[in-house]
LUMLOPA-278109 format. One record per atom (N, C-alpha, C, O): residue in one letter; x, z, y negated. Coordinates in steps of 0.1 Angstrom, whole numbers, plus 5000, padded with zeros to 4 digits. Atoms other than C-alpha are relative to their C-alpha. Example, Ala and Ser with C-alpha at 12.3 -4.5 7.8 and 13.67 -1.06 7.14 Angstrom:
BEGIN
a500950005012;a512350785045;a500950004988;a501950074988;s499150005011;s513750715011;s499250084989;s499750094978;
***
This chain:
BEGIN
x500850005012;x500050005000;x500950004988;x501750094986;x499350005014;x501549924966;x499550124990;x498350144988;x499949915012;x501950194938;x499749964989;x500049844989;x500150075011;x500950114907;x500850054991;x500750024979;x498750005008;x504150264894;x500750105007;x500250175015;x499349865001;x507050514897;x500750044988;x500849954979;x499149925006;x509050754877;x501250005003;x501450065013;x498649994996;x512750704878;x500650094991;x500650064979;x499349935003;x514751014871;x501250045007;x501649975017;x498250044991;x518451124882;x500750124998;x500150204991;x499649874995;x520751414889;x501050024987;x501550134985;x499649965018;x522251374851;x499849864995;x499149774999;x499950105012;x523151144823;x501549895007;x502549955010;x499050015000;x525350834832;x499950005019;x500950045024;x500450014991;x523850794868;x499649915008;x499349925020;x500850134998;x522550474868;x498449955004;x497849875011;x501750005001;x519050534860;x499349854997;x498349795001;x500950175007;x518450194841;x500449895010;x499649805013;x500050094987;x520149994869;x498950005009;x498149925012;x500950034987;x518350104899;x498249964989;x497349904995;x501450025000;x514850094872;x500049814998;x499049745001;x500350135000;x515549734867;x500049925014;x499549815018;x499950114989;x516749644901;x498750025004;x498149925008;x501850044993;x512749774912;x499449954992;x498449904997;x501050095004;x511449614884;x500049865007;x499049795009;x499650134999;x512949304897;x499449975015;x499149855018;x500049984991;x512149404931;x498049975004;x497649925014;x501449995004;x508249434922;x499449885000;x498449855007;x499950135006;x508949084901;x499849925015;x498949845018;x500150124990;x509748924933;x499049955010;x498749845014;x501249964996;x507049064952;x498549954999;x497549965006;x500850035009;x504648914930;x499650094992;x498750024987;x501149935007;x502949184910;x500849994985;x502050004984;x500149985013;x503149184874;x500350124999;x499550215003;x499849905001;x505449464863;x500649994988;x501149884985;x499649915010;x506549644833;x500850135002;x500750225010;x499049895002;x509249874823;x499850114985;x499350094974;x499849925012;x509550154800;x500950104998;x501450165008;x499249895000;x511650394785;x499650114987;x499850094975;x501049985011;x509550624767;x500950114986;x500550134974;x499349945011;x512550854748;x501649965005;x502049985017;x498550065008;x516050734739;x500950034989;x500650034977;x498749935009;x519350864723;x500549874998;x499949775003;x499450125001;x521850614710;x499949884999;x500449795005;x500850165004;x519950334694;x500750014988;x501350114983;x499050095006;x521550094671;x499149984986;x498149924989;x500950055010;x519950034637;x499749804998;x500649714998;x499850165003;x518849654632;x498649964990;x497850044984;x501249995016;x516349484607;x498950035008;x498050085001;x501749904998;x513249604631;x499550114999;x498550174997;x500549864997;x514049894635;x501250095013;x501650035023;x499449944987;x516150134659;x499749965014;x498549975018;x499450074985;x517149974696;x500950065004;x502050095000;x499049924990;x518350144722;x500349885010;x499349855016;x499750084988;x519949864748;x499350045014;x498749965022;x500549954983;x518950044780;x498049934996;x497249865002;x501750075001;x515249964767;x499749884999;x498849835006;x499950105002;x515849654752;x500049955018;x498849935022;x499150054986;x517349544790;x498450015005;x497749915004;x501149944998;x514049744803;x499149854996;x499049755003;x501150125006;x511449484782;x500249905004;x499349845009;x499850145000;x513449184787;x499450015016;x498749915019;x500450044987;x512649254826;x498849985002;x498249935011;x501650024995;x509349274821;x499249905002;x499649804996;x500750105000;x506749054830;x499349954995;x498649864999;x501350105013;x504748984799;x501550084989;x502350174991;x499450005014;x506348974763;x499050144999;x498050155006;x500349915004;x505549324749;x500750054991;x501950074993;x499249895010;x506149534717;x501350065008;x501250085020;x499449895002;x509249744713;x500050155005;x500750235012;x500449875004;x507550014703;x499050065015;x499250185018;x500750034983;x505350014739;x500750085009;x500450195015;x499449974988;x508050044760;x501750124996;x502650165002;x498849915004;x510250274738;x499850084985;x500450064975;x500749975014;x508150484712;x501250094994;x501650084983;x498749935008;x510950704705;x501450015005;x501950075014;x498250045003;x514550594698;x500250054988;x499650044978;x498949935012;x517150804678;x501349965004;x501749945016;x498550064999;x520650694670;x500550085006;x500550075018;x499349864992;x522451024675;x500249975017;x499349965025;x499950034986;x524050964710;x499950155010;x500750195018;x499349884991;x523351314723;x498150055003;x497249975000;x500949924993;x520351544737;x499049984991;x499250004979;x500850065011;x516951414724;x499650084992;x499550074979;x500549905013;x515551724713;x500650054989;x500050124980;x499749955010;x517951794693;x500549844988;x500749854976;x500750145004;x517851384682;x499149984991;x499049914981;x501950055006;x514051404673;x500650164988;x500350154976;x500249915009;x514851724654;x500949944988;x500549934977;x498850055011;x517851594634;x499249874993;x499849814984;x500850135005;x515051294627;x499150074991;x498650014982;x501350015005;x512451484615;x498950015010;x498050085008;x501250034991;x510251404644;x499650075008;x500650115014;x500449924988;x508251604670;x499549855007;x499049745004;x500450094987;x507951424704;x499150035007;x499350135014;x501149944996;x504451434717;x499849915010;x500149795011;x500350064985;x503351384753;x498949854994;x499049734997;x501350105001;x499851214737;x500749875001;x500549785009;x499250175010;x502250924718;x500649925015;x500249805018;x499850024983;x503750894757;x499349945005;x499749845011;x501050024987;x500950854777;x498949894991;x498049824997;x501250155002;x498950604755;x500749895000;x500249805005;x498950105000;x502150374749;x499849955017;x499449845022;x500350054985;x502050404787;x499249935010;x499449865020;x501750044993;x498150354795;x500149874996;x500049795005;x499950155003;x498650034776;x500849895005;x500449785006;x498750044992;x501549924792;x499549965016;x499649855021;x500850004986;x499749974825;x499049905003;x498849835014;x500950114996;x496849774817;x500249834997;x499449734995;x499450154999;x499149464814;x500449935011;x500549815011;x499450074992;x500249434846;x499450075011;x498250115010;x500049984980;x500049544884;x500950135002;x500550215010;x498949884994;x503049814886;x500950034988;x501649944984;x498950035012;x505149974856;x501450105003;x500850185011;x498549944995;x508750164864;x500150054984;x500449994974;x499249955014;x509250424836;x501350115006;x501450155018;x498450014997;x512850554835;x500250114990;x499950084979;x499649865004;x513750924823;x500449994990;x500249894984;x498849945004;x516251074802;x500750085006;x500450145016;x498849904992;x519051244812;x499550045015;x499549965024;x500249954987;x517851474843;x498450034995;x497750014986;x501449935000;x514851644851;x499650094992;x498450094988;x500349905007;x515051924831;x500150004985;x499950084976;x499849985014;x515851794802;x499350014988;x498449934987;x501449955010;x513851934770;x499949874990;x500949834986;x500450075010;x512351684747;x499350064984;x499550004974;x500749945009;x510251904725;x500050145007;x500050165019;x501249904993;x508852274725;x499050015006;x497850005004;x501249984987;x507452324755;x499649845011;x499049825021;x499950124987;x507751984772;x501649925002;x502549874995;x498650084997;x510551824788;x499749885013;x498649855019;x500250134993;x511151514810;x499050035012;x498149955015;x500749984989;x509551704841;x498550015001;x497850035011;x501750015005;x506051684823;x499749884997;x498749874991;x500750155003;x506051284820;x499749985014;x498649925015;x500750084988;x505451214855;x498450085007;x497450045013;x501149934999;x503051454858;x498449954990;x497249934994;x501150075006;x500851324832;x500149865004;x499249825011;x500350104993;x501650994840;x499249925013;x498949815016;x500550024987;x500351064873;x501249905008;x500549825015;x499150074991;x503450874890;x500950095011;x501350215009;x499349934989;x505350964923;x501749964996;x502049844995;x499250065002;x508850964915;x501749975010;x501950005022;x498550054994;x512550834926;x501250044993;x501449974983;x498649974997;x516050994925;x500749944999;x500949885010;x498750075000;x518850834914;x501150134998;x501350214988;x498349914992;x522051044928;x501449904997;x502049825004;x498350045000;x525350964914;x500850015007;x500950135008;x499449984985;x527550954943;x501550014990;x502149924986;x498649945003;x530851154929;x499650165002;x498850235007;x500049834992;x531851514931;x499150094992;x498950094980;x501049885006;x529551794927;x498649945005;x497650025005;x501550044999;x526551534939;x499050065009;x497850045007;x500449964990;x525551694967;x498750144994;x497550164996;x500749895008;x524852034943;x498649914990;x497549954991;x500750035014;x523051834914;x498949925011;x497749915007;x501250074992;x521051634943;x498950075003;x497750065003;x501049934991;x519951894961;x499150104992;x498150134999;x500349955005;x518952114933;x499049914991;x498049964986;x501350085013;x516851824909;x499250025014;x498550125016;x501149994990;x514951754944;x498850115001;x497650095003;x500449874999;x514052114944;x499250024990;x498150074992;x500549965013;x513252144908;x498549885001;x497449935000;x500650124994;x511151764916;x498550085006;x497450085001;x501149994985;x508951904949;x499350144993;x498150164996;x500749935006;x508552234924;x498949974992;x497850044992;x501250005010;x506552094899;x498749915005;x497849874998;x500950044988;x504351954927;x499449874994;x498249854991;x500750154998;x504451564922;x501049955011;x502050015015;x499250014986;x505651364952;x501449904994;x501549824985;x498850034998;x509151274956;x500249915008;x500849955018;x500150064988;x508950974976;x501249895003;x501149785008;x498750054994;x512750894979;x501449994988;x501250014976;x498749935006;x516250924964;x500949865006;x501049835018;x498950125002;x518950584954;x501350135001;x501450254996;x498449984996;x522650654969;x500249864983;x500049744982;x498750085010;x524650524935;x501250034999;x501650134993;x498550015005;x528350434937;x500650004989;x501649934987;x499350015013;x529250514903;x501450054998;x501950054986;x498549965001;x532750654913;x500549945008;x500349965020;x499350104990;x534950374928;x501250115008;x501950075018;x498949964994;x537450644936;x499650165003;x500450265001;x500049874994;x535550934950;x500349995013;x500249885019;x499549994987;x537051074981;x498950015014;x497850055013;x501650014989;x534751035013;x498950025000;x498350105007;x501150085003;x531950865001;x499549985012;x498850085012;x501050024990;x530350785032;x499550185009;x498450235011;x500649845000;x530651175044;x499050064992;x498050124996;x501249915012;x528851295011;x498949965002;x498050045003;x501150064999;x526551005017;x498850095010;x497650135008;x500949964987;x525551125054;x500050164997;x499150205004;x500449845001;x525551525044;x498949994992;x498150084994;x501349975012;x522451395012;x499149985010;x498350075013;x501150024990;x520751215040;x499550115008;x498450145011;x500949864990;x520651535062;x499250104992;x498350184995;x500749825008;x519951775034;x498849974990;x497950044985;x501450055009;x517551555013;x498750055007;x498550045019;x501350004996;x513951675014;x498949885002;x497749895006;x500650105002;x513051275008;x501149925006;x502349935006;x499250134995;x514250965025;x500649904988;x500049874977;x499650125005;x516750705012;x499649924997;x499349845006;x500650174999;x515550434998;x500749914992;x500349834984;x499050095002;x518350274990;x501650064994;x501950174989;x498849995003;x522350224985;x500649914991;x500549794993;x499550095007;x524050084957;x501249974999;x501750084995;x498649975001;x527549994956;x500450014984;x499849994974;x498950005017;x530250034926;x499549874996;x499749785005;x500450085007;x528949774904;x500949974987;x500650034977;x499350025012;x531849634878;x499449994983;x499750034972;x500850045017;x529249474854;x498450065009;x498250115020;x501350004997;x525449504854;x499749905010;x500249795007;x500350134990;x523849274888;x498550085003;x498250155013;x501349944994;x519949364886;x499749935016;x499449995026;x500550074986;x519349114916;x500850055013;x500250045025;x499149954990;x522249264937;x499450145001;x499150205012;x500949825001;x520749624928;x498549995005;x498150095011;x501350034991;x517149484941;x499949975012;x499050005020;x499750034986;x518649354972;x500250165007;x499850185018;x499649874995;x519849734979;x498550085000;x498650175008;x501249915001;x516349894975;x498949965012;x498549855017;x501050094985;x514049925005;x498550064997;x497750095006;x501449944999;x510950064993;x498849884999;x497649914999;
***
């Protein structure tokens, strides 16, 4: 049965959240369904004559499968390259779930399936009193794990999962990303997440030099 979306979040910042969300948009794309991406809060956007662009979103839109606003699929971007809430504060701006979830609803009724794409980890705060772990929940989306595969992953895996299965939406699987070409027994760490994961793999990515959405869609088996 097809989803009519997931949640892609990840065991930090710098994890390769926006790869694996493009390689399932693409993955969706090929599938046939009419999909859409989003990224609904963003650090490190670029000033230009529209307006503040963050790349990772930018990338996000371009995959999508209808022309859509900006502003849709990325209602809030701040330059400042560091932690949003303190981003939106240094802006001025309070970040509100409502502004979220209608950008979203709209977004949704464009297509067949939409892939929204975190910040940082799970826990990370956006505003008083909400943080990333309260978009999938209103969204209503089941989400997906992207796991950095370097040292320490094993802790940061096994603990977002935990934090994930706590706030009781489903977790219905966890991307292996090679983002360290020179961590030491990589296929060990691999096979200890698989034993200790509470969710099945659904996919392996290798070290990736440049960006390759179609090579990162080939890796995904959901």
């Amino acid at each position: 049965m097809m989803r009519r979306g997931f949640f892609v979040t990840g065991t930090d910042t710098g994890c390769g959240k926006t790869e694996i969300t493009l390689g399932l948009m693409r993955q969706m794309k090929d599938s046939g369904y009419r999909t859409l991406g989003m990224k609904p809060v963003a650090s490190g956007a670029v000033p230009t004559a529209a307006g503040l662009r963050n790349e990772d979103a930018s990338r996000i839109r371009a995959e999508s499968s209808t022309a859509v606003p900006y502003e849709r699929v990325n209602p809030y971007a701040f330059e400042p390259p560091i932690a949003p809430h303190l981003a939106a504060q240094q802006a001025g701006v309070s970040i509100r779930l409502e502004t979220i979830l209608q950008a979203y609803q709209w977004l949704a009724a464009q297509g067949d399936c939409t892939v929204v794409e975190g910040v940082g980890g799970w826990r990370v705060p956006l505003a008083a009193g909400l943080s990333v772990s309260d978009l999938p929940q209103a969204l209503q989306l089941p989400v997906i794990l992207v796991v950095g595969l370097r040292l320490g992953c094993i802790n940061h895996a096994l603990l977002s999962a935990e934090a994930i299965l706590a706030t009781g939406v489903e977790l219905v699987g966890w991307v292996a990303n090679h983002v360290d070409p020179d961590m030491l027994i990589q296929q060990e760490n691999l096979q200890s997440l698989k034993a200790l994961m509470p969710a099945p793999c659904v996919g392996e990515v290798p070290f990736l030099a440049q960006p390759d959405t179609a090579a990162v869609s080939e890796c995904l088996t959901l």
